[in-house]
C-alpha positions in Angstrom: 46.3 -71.8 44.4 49.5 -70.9 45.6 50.8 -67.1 46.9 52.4 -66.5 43.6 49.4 -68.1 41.1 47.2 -64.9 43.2 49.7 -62.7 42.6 49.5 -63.2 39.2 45.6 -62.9 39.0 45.4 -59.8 40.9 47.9 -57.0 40.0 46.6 -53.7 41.8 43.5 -51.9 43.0 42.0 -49.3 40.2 41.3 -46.1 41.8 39.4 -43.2 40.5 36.5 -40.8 42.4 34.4 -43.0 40.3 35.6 -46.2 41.9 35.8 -43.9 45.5 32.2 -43.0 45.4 31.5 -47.0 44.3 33.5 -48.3 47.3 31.1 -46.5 49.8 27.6 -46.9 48.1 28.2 -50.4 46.3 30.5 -51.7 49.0 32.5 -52.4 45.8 36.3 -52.3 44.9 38.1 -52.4 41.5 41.1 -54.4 40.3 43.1 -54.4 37.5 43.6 -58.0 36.3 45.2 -60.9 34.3 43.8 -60.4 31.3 43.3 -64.0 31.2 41.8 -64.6 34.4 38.4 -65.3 34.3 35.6 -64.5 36.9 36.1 -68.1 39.5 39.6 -67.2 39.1 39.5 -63.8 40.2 36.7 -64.4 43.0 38.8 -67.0 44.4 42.7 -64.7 44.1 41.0 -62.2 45.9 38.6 -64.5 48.5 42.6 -65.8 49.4 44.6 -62.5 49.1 42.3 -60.3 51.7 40.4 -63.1 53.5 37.2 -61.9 52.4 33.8 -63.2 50.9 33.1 -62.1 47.6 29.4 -61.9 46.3 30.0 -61.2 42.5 32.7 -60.0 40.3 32.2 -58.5 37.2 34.7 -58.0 34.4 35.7 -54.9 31.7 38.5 -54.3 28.8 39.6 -51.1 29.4 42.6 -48.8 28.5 44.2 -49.8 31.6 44.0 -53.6 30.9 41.3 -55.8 31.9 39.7 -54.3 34.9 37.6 -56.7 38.0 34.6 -54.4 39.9 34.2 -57.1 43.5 31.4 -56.5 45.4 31.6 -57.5 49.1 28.3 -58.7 51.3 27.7 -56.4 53.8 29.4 -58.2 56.2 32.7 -57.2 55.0 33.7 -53.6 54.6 35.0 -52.4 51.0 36.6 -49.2 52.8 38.5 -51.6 55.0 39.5 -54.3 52.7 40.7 -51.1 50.0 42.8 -49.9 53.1 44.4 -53.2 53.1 45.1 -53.1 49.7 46.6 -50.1 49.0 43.9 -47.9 47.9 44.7 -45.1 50.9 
């Protein structure tokens, strides 16, 4: 999958204090997404776009467009990995 083909999957973090509160007790982030991308897709966009392991994505239709919750292993940091992409 190339640079751009990610791009594509992944279009920005979804922030709220909702998604805040999950990054630090879920070690979870939140994405809004292709709306066709489905859940290998997305898993493997954002395994290549932050260098991370991801341990299950989960996927929701929302008003903001479809919308990704990742949750990391404990290994990786969700704090660190949201600094990375934009969230602070």
């Amino acid at each position: 999958m190339t640079r751009t083909s990610i791009e594509r999957v992944v279009f920005h973090p979804y922030v709220t204090e909702k998604t805040m509160d999950e990054m630090e007790r879920q070690n979870r982030l939140e994405f809004v997404v292709d709306r066709r991308a489905n859940k290998a897709a997305i898993k493997r966009a954002i395994e290549d776009l932050y260098q991370v392991k991801v341990l299950k994505v989960t996927t929701k239709i929302g008003p903001h467009g479809k919308i990704a919750m990742v949750r990391f292993p404990k290994d990786y940091s969700a704090e660190e990995i949201g600094s990375r992409a934009g969230v602070f």
